[in-house]
N, CA, C and O of each residue as an XYZ file, in Angstrom:
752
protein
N       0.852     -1.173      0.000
C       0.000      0.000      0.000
C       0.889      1.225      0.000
O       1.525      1.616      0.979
N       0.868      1.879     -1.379
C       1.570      3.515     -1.419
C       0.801      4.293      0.271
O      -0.018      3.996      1.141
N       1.759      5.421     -0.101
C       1.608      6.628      1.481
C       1.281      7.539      1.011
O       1.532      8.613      1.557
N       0.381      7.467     -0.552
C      -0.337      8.276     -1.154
C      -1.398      8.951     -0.456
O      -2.118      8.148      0.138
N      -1.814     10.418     -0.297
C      -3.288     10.850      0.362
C      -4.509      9.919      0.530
O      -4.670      9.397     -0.573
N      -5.404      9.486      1.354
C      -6.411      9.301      0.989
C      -7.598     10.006      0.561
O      -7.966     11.083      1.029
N      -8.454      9.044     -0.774
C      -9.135     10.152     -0.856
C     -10.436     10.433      0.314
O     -11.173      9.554      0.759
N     -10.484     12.005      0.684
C     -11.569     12.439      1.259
C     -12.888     11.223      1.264
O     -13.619     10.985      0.303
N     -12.945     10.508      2.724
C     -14.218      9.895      2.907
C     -15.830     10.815      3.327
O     -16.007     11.679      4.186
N     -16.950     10.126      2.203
C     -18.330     10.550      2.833
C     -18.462      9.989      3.576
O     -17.790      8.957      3.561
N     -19.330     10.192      4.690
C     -20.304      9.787      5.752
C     -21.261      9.040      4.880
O     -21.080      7.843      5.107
N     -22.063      9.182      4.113
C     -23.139      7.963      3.703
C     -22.547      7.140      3.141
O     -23.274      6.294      2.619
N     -21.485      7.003      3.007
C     -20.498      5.513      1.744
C     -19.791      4.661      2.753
O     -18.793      5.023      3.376
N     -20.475      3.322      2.881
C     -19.690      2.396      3.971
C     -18.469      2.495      3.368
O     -18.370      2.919      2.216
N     -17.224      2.041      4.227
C     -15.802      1.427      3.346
C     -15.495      0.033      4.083
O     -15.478     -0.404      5.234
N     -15.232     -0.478      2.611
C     -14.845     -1.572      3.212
C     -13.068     -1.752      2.965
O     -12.408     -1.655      1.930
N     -12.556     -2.119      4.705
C     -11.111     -2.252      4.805
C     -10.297     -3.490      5.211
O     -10.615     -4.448      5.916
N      -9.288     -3.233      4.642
C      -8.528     -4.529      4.928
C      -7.333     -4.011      5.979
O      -6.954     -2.856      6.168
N      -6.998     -4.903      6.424
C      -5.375     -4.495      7.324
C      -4.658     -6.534      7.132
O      -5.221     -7.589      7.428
N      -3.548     -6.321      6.649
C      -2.772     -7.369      6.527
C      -1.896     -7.713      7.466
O      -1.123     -6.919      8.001
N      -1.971     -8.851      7.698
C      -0.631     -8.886      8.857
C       0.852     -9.384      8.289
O       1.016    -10.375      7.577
N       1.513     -8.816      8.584
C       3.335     -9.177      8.457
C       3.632    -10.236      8.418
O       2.690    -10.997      8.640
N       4.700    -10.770      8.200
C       5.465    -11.884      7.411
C       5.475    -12.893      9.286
O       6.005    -12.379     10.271
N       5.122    -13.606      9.307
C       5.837    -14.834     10.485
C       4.547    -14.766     11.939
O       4.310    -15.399     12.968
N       4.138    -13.878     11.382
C       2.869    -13.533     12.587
C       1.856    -14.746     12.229
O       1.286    -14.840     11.142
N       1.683    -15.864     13.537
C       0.814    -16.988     13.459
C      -0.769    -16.647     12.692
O      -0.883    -15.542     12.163
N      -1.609    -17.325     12.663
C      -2.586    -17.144     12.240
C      -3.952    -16.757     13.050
O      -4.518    -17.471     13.878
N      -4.410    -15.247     12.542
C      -5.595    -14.742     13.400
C      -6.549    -15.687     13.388
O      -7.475    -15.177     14.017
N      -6.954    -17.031     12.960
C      -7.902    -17.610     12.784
C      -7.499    -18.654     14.050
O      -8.364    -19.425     14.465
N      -6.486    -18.647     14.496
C      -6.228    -19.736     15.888
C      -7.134    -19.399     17.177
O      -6.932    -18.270     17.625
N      -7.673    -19.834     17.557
C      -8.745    -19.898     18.601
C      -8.297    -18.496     19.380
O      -8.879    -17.420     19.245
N      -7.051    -18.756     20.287
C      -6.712    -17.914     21.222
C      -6.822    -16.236     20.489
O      -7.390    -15.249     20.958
N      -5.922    -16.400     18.971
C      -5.768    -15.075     18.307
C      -6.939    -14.676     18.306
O      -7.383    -13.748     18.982
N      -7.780    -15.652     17.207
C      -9.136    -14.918     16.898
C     -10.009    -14.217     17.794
O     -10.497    -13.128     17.492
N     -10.340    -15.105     19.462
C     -10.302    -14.629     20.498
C     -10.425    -13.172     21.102
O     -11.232    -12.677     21.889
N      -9.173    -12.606     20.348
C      -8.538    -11.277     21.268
C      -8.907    -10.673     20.140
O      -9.394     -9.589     20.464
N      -8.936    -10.848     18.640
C      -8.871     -9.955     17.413
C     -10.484     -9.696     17.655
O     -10.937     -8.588     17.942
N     -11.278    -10.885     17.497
C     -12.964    -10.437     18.058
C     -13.222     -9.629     18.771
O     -13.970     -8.683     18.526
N     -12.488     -9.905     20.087
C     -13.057     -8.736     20.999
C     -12.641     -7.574     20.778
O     -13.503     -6.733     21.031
N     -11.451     -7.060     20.322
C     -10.949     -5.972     19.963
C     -11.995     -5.252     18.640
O     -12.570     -4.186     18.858
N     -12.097     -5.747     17.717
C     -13.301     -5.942     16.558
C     -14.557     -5.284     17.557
O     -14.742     -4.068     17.500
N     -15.242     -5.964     18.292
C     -16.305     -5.722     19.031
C     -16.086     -4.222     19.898
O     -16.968     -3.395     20.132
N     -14.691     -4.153     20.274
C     -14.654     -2.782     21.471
C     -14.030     -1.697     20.482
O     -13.753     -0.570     20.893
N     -13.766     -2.191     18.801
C     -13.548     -1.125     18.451
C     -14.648      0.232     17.840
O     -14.195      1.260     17.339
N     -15.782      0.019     17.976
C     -16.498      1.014     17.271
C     -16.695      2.255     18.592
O     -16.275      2.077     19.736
N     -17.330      3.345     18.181
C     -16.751      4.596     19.236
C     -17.521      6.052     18.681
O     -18.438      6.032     17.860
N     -17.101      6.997     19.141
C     -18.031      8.113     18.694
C     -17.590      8.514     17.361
O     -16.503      9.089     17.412
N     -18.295      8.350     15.640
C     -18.340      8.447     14.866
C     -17.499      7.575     14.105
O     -16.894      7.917     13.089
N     -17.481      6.495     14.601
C     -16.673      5.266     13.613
C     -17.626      3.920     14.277
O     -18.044      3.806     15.429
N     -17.773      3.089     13.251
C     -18.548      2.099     13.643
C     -17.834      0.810     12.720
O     -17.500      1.045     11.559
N     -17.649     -0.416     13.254
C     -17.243     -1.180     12.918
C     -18.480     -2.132     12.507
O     -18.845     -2.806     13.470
N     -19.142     -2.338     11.456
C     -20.178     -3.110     11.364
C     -20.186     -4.740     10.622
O     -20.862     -5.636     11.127
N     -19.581     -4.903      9.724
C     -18.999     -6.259      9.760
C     -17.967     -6.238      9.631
O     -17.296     -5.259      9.303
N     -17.373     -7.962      9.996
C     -15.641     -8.316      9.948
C     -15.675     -9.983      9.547
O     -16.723    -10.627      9.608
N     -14.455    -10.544      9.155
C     -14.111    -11.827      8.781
C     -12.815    -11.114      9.069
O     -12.361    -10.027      8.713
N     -12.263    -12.335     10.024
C     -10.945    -12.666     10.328
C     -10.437    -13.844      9.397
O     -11.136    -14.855      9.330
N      -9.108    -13.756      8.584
C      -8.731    -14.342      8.111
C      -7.439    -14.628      8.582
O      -6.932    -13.737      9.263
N      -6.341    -16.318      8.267
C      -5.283    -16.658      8.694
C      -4.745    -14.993      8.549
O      -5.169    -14.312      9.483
N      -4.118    -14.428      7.815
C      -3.040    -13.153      7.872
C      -3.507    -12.013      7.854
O      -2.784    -11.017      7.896
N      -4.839    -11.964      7.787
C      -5.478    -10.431      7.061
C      -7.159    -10.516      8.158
O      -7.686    -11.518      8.641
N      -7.536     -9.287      8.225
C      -9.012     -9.073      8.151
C      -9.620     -8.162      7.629
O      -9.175     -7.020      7.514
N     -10.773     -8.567      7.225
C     -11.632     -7.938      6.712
C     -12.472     -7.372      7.083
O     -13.356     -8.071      7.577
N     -12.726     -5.788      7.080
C     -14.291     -5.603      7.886
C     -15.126     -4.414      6.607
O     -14.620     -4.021      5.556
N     -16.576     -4.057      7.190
C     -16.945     -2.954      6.626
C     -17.176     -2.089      8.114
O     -17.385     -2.453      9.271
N     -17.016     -0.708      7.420
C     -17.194      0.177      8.593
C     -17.637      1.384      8.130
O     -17.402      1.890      7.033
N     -18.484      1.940      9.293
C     -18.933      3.826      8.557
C     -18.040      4.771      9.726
O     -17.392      4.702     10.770
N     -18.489      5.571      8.808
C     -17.399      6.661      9.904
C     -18.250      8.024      9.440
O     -18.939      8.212      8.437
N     -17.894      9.002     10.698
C     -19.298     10.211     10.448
C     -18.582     11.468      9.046
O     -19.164     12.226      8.269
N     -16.958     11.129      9.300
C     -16.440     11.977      8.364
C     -15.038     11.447      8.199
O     -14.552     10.524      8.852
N     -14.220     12.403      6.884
C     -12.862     11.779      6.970
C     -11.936     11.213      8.388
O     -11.553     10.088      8.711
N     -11.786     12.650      9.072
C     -11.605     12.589      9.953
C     -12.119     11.709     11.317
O     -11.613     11.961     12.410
N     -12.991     10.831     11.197
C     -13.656     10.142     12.320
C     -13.036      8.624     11.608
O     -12.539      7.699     12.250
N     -13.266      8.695      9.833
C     -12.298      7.382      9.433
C     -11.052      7.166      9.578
O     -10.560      6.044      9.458
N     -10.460      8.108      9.827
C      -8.391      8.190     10.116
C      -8.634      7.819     11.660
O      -8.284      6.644     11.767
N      -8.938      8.147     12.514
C      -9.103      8.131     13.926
C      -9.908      6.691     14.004
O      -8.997      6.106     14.590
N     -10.492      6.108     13.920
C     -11.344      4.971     13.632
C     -10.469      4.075     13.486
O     -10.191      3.429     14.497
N      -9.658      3.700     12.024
C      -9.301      2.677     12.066
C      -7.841      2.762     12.579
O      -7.332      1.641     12.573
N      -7.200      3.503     12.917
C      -5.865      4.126     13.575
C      -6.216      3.404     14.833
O      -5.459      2.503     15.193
N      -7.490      3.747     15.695
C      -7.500      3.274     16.896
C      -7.838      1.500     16.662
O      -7.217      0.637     17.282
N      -8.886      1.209     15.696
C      -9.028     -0.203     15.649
C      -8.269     -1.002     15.445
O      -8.344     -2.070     16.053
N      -7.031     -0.708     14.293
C      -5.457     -1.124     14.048
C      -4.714     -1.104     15.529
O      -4.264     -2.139     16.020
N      -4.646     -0.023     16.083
C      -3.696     -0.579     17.366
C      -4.325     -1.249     18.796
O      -3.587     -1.552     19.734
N      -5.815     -1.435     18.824
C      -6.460     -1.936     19.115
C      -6.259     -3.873     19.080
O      -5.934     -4.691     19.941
N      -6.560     -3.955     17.954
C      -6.393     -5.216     17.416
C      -4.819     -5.663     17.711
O      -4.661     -6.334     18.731
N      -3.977     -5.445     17.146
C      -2.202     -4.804     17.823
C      -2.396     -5.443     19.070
O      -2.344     -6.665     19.206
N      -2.658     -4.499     20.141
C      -2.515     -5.064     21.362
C      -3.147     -5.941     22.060
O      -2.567     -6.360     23.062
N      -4.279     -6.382     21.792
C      -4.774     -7.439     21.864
C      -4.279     -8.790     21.375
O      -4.257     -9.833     22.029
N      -3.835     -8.580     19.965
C      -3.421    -10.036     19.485
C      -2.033    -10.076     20.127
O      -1.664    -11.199     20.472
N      -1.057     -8.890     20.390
C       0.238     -9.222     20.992
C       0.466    -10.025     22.367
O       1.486    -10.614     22.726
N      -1.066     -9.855     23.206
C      -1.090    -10.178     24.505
C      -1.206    -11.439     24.638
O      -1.428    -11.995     25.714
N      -1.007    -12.228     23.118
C      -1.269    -13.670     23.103
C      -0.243    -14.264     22.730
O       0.372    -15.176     23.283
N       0.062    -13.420     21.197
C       1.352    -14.153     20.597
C       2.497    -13.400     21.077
O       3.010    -13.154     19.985
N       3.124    -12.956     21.776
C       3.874    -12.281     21.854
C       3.979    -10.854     21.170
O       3.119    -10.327     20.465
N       5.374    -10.277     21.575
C       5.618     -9.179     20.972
C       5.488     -9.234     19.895
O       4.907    -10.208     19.416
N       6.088     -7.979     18.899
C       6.398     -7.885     17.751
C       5.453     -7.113     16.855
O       4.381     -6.608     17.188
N       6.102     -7.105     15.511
C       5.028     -5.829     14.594
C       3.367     -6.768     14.264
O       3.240     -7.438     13.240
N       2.808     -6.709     14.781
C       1.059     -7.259     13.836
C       1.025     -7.250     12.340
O       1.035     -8.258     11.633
N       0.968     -5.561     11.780
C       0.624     -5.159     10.125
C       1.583     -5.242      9.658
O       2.638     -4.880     10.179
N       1.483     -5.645      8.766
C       2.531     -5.576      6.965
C       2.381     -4.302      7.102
O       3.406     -3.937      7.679
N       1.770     -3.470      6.932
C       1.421     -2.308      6.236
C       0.286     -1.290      6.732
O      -0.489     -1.580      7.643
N       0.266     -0.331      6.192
C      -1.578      0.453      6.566
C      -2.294     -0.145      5.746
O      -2.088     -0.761      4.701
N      -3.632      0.253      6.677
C      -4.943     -0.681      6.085
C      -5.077     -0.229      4.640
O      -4.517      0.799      4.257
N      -5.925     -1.100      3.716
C      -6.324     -0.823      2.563
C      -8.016     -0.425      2.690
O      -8.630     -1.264      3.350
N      -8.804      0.636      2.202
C      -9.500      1.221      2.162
C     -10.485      1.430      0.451
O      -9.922      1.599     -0.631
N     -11.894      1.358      0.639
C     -12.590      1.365     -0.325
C     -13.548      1.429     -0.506
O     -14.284      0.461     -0.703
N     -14.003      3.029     -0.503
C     -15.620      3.556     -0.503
C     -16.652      2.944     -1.121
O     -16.539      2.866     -2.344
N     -17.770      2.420     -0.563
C     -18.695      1.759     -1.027
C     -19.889      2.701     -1.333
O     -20.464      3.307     -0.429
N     -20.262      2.809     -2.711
C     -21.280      4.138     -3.642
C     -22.511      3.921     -3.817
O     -23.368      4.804     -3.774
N     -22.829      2.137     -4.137
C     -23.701      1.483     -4.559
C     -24.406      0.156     -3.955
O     -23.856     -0.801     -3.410
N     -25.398      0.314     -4.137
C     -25.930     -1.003     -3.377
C     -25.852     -1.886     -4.168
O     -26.720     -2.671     -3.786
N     -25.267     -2.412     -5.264
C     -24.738     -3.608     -5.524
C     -22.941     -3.375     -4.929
O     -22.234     -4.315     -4.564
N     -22.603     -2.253     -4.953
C     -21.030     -2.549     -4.331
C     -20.716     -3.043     -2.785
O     -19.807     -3.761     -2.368
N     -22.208     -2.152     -1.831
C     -22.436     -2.898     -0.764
C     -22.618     -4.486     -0.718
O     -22.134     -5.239      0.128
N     -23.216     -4.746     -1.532
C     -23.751     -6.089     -1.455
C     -22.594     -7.379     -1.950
O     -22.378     -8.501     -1.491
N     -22.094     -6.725     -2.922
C     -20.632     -7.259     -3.230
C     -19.589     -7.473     -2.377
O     -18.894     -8.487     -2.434
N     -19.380     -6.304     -1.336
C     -18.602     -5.907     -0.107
C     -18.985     -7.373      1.350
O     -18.311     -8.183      1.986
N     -20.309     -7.009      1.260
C     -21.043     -7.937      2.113
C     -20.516     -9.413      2.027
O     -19.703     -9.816      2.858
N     -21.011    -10.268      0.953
C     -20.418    -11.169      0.407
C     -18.961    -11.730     -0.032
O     -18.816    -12.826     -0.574
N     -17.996    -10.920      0.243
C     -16.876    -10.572      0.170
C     -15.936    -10.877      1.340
O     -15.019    -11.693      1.438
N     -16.523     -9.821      2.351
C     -16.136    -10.039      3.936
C     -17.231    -11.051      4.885
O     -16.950    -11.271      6.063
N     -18.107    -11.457      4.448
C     -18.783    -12.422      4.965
C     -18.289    -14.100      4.646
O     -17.856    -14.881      5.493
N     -18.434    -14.297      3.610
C     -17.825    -15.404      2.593
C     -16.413    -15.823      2.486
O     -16.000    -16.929      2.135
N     -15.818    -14.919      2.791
C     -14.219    -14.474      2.406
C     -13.279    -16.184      2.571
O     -12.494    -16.683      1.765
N     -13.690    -16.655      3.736
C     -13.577    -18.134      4.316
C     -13.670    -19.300      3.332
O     -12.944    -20.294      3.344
N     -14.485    -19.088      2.631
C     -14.986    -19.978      1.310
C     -13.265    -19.886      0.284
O     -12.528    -20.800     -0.085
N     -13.157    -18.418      0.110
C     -12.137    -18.707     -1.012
C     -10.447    -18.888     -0.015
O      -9.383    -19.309     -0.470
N     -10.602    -18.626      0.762
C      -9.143    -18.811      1.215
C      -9.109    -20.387      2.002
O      -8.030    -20.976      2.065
N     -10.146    -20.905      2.486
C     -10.250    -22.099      2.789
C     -10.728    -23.327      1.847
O     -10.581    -24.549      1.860
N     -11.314    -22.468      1.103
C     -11.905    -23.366      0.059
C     -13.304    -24.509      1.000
O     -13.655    -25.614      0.589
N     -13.684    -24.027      1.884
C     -15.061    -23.957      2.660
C     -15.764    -24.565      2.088
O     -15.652    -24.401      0.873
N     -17.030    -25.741      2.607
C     -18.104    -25.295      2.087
C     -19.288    -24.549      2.544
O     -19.291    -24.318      3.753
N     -19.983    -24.251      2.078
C     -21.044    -23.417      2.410
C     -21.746    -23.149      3.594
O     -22.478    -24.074      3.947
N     -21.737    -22.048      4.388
C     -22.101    -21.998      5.587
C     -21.790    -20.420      6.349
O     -21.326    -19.386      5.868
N     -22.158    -20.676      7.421
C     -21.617    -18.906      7.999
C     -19.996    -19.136      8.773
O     -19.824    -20.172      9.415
N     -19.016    -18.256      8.675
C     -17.870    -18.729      8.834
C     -17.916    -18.372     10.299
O     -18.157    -17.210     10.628
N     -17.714    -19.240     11.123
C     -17.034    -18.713     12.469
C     -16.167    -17.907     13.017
O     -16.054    -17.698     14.224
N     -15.681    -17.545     12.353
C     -14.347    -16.429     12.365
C     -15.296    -15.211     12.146
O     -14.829    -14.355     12.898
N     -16.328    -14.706     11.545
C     -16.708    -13.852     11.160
C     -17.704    -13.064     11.989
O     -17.938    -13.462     13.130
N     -18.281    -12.038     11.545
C     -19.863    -11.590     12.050
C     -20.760    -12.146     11.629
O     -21.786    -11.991     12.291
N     -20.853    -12.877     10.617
C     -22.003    -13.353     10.160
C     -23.355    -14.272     11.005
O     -24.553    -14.098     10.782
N     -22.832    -15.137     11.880
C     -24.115    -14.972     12.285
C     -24.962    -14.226     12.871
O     -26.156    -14.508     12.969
N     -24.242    -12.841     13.476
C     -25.638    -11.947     13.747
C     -25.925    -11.313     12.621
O     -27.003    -10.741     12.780
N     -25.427    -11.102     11.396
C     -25.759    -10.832     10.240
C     -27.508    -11.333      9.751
O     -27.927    -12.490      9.765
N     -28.455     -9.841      9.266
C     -29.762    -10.668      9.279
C     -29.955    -10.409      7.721
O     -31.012    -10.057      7.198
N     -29.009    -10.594      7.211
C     -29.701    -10.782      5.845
C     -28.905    -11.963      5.106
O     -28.236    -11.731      4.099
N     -28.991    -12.944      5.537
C     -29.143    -14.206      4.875
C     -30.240    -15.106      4.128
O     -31.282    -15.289      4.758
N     -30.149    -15.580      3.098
C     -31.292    -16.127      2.604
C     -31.893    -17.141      3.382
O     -30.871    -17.429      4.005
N     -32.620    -17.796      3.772
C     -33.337    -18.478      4.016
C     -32.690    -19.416      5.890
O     -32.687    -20.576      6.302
N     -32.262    -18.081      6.451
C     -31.246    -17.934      7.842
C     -31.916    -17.024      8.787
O     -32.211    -15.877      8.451
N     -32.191    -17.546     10.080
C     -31.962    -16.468     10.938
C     -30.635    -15.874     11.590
O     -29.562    -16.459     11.444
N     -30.759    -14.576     12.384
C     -29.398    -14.303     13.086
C     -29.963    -14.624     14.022
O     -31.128    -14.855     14.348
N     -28.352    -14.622     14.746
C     -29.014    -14.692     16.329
C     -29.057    -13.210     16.866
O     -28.706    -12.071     16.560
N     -29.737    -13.961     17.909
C     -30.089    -12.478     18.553
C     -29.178    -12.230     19.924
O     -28.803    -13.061     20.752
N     -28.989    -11.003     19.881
C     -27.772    -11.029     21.527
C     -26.629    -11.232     21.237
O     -26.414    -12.312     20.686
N     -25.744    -10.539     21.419
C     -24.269    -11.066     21.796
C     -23.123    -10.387     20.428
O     -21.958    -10.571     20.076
N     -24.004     -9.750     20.100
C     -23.437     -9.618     18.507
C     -22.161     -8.815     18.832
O     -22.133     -7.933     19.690
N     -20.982     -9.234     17.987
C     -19.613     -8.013     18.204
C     -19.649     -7.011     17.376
O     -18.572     -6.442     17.197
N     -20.825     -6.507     16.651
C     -20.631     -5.377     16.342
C     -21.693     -4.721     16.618
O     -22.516     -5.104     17.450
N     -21.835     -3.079     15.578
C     -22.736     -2.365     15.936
C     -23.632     -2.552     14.794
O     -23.272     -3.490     14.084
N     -24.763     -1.906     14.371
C     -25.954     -1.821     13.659
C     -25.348     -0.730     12.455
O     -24.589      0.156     12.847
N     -25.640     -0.799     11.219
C     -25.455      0.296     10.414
C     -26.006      1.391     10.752
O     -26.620      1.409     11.819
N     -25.933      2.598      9.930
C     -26.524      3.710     10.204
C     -26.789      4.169      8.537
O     -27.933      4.548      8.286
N     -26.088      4.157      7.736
C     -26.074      4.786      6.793
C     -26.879      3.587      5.880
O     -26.960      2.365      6.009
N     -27.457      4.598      4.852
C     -28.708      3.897      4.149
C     -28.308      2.747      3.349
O     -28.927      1.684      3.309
N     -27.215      3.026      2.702
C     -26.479      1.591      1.709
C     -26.299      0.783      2.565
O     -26.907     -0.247      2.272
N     -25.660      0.681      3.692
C     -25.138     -0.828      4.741
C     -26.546     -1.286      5.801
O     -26.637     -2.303      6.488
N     -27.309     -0.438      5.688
C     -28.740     -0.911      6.490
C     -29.814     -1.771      5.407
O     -30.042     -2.973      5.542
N     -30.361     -0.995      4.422
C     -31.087     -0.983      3.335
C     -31.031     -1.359      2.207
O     -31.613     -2.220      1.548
N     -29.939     -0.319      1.949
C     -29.657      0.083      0.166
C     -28.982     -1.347     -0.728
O     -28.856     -1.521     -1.940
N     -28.717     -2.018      0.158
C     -27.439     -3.337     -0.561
C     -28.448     -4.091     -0.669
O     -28.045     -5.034     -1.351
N     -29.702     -4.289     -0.372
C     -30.827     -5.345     -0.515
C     -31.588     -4.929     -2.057
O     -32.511     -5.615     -2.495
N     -31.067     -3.737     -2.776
C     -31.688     -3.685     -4.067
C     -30.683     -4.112     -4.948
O     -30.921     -4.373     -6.128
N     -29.000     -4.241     -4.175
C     -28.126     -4.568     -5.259
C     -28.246     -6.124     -5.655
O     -27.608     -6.545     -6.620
N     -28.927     -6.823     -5.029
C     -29.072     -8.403     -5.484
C     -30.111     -9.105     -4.542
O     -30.525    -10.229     -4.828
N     -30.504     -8.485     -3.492
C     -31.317     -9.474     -2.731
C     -30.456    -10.169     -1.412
O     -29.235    -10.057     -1.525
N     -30.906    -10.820     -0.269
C     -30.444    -11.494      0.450
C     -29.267    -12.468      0.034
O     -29.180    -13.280     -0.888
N     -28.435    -12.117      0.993
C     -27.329    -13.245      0.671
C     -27.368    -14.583      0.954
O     -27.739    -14.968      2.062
N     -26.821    -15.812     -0.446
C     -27.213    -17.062     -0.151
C     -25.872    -17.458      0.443
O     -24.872    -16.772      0.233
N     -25.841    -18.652      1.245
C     -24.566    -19.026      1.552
C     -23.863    -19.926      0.780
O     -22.753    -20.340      1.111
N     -24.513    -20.302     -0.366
C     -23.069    -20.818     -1.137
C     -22.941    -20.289     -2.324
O     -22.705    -20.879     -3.378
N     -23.175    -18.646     -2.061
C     -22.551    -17.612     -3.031
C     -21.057    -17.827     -2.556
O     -20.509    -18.177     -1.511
N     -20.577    -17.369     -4.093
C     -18.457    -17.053     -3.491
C     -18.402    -15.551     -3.559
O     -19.075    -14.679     -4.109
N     -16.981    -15.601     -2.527
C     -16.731    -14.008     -2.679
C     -16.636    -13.831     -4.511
O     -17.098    -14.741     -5.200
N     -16.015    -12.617     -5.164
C     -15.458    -12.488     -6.023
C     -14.279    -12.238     -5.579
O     -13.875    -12.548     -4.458
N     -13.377    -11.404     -6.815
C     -11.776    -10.975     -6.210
C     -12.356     -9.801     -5.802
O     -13.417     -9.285     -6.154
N     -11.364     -9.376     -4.861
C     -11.535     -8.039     -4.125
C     -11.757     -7.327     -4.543
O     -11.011     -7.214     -5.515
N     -13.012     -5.895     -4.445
C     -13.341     -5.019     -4.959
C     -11.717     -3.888     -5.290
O     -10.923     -3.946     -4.351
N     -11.422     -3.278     -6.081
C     -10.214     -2.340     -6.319
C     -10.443     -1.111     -5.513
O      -9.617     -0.199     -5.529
């Protein structure tokens, strides 16, 4: 990831972000890691940043998140990055967590939401080669738009959308998500 500007984030455009982890760092998907990366995930949303879905993957995670302005997205995932950081260090030991800064990618459209959705929900399918189901590593089961699925109720590690595409708007880009849809490749 260049140290190029980012561009200026809206408040109504979820983004969906990645943060990678560094070369030799065990895998966030190990019970204990995933563990500490969840809860950190769960305690990271805050006044004008909201963490609303995530998939933890072996080296990387995935989440979508809103934020009230640019500025609430730099502060947001700055704190959720070292968040996650110290949490997963308190397990595996010291050392650097990220490869890099997160990767970032405004979501415009309710099929790009819905793409996004399926993407970081699913994500398990293509790196595990999975079959079909809600991934444990993920948010998805309090997730309530599954096809022919309930969520559960209670306990959920994240927060509720706010903005009209990640509440609403992604249900005109295709409809409820089935579970043995695949991600695609990563949105650019």
């Amino acid at each position: 990831m260049g140290h190029d500007r980012r561009a200026r984030h809206v408040a109504r455009n979820p983004v969906l972000v990645t943060l990678r982890a560094a070369g030799g760092v065990p895998s966030l998907r190990s019970p204990r890691v995933f563990a500490a990366v969840r809860d950190a995930l769960g305690r990271g949303s805050g006044a004008g940043f909201r963490v609303v879905q995530f998939s933890v993957q072996q080296d990387h995670v995935h989440a979508i998140v809103e934020a009230d302005g640019h500025a609430a997205l730099t502060r947001g995932m700055r704190g959720l990055a070292i968040r996650i950081a110290l949490a997963a260090r308190r397990v595996i030991g010291g050392g650097r967590l990220w490869g890099d800064r997160y990767h970032a990618r405004a979501l415009r459209s309710p099929r790009e939401v819905r793409n996004a959705l399926v993407y970081v929900l699913l994500n398990f399918r293509k790196h595990l080669r999975a079959a079909p189901g809600v991934d444990p590593r993920s948010s998805g089961r309090w997730f309530d738009g599954w096809a022919g699925l309930a969520c559960e109720l209670g306990g959920a590690m994240t927060v509720g959308a706010r903005t009209w595409l990640l509440s609403f708007g992604w249900r005109r880009g295709g409809g409820a998500i089935r579970l043995d849809e695949a991600p695609r490749p990563a949105p650019r």
